[in-house]
Residue, then its C-alpha position, 0 to 999 in steps of 0.5 A: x536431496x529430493x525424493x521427487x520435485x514435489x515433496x521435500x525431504x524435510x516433509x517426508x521424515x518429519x512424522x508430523x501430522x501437519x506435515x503428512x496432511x502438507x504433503x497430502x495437500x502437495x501431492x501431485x502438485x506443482x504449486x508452491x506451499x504459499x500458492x496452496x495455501x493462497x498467500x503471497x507477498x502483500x507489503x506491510x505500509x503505515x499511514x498518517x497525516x499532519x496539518x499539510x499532508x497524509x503520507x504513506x510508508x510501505x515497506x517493499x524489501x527485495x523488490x526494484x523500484x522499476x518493479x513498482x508502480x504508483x498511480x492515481x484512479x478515481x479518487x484512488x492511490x493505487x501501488x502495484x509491482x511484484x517481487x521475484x523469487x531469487x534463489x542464492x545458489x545457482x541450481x539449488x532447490x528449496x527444501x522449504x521457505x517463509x519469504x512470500x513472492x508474487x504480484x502485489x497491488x495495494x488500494x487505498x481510498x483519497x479524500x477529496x482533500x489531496x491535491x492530486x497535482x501534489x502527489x510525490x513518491x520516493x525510494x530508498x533501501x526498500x522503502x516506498x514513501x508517498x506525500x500527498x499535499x492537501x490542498x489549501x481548503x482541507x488546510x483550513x484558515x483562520x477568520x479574523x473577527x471584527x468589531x463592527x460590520x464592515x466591508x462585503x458584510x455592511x453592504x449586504x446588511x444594508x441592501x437588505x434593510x433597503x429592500x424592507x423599506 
């Protein structure tokens, strides 16, 4: 039961100083508590890397993977999408909620050793994960040490010795 479309009934007989100064925020409003307060849905992601790779795993719970998308900009991954409300009782209000809702865009800053050919994304139950290859520079190699100059070395030893002379 509302008193009216702005204020719960939760809110009214609580007694609560937060809640009188909630309501008060509320009153004459048609926003949402999370859009007063500013918040919305902003998913929650880990980051790491090994010797071929970085990779991200974003958590995104309730949210299609047709409702997201994952794009490259100026040495930038950017991941966007938004996640809907649903309500589970048709033509029910909500007295009160926690779950935030809205569009989201996360930006994360790429060194200059991925090889952006090599991005790969997948989806599954709610989980968004992303494998960006490094390329075979920021793999780094091994040089092997000889015991003498030889090859390119030698010769280039050697036409400086014969530029003194």
């Amino acid at each position: 039961m509302m008193l009216n479309s702005n204020k719960p009934v939760f809110f009214k007989n609580y007694g609560s100083s937060f809640f009188n100064e909630l309501e008060n925020l509320m009153e004459g409003s048609t926003a949402s508590f999370s859009e007063i307060a500013g918040s919305s849905f902003q998913p929650k992601c880990d980051i790491g890397e090994n010797e071929d790779y970085f990779f991200i795993s974003m958590d995104v719970p309730g949210v299609k993977k047709e409702d997201i998308k994952v794009e490259t900009r100026n040495n930038k991954l950017l991941v966007s999408g938004s996640r809907l409300r649903k309500v589970a009782v048709d033509d029910a209000q909500l007295s009160y909620t926690e779950k935030k809702y809205g569009k989201f865009q996360r930006e994360f800053s790429l060194p200059g050793t991925i090889d952006f050919d090599q991005i790969e994304a997948s989806f599954e139950d709610g989980v968004l994960s992303i494998v960006m290859h490094k390329t075979d520079l920021a793999k780094g190699r091994t040089i092997d040490i000889s015991d003498k100059a030889g090859g390119i070395l030698n010769k280039v030893l050697n036409s400086k010795k014969d530029k003194k002379q």
